[in-house]
C-alpha positions in Angstrom: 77.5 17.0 4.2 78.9 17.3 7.7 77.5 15.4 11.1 74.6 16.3 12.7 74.7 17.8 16.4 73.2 14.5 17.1 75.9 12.1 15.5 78.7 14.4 16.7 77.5 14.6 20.5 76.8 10.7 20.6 80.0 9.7 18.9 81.5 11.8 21.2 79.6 10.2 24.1 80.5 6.6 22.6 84.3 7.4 23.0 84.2 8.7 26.8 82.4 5.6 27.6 84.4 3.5 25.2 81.5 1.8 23.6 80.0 1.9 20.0 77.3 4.7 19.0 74.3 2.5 17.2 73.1 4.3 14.6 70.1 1.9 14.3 67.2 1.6 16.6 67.8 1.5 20.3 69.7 3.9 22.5 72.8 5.5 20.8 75.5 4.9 23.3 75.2 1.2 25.5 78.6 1.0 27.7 79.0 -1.6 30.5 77.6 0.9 32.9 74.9 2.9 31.6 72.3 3.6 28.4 72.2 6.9 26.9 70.2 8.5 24.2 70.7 11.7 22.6 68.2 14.0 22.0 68.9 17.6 20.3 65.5 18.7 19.2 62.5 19.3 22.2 60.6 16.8 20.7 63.1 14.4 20.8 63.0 14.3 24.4 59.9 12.8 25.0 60.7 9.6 22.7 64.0 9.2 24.0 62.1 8.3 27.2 60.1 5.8 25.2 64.1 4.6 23.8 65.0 4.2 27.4 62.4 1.9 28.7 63.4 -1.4 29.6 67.0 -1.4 30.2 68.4 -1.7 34.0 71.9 0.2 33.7 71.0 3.6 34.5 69.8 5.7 32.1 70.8 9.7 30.7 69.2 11.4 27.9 72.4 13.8 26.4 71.7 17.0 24.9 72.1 20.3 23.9 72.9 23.0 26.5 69.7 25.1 25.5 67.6 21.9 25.9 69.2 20.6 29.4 66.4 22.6 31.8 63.8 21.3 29.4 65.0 17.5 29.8 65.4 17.7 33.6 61.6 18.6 33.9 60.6 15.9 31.2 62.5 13.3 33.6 61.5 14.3 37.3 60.0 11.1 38.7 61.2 9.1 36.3 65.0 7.6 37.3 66.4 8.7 34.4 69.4 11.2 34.4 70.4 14.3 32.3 73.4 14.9 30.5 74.8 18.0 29.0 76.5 17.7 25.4 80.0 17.5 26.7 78.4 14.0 29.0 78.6 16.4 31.9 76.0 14.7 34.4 73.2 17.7 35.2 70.6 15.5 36.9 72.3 12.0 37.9 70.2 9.1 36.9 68.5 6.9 40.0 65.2 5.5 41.7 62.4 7.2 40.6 
């Protein structure tokens, strides 16, 4: 059986930003200077939020390219940045 969208696009993710992709709980990618979580699926985006909460880096949700206008309106207000599935930053993470 071959990788999910979600294990390619974080392992991916976890090489550009030379750190490990956890498979376990927690975000999927933790590098010296940021958190991210990938999400592929809509509903996936709201508990990523939940996944980022807590951590001081700053924070991205990656996903697909169909899902990137959704996850920018999921994280207005919030602080939390958008990534595309390449780790192209489409809303950059910051105060809230």
């Amino acid at each position: 059986m071959g990788q999910s969208k979600h294990d390619k696009i974080a392992k991916n993710l976890a090489k550009q930003h030379k750190a490990e992709y956890n498979e376990g709980p927690g975000p999927d990618v933790k590098s010296k200077d940021r958190i991210i979580e990938v999400a592929t699926h809509e509903s996936d985006l709201y508990a990523s939020l939940d996944q980022l909460k807590g951590y001081q880096k700053p924070k991205y949700i990656a996903t697909s390219s169909d899902l990137v206008k959704k996850a920018k309106e999921i994280t207005k207000g919030t602080g939390i940045g958008v990534m595309g599935p390449t780790g192209t930053i489409r809303k950059k993470a910051g105060g809230k």
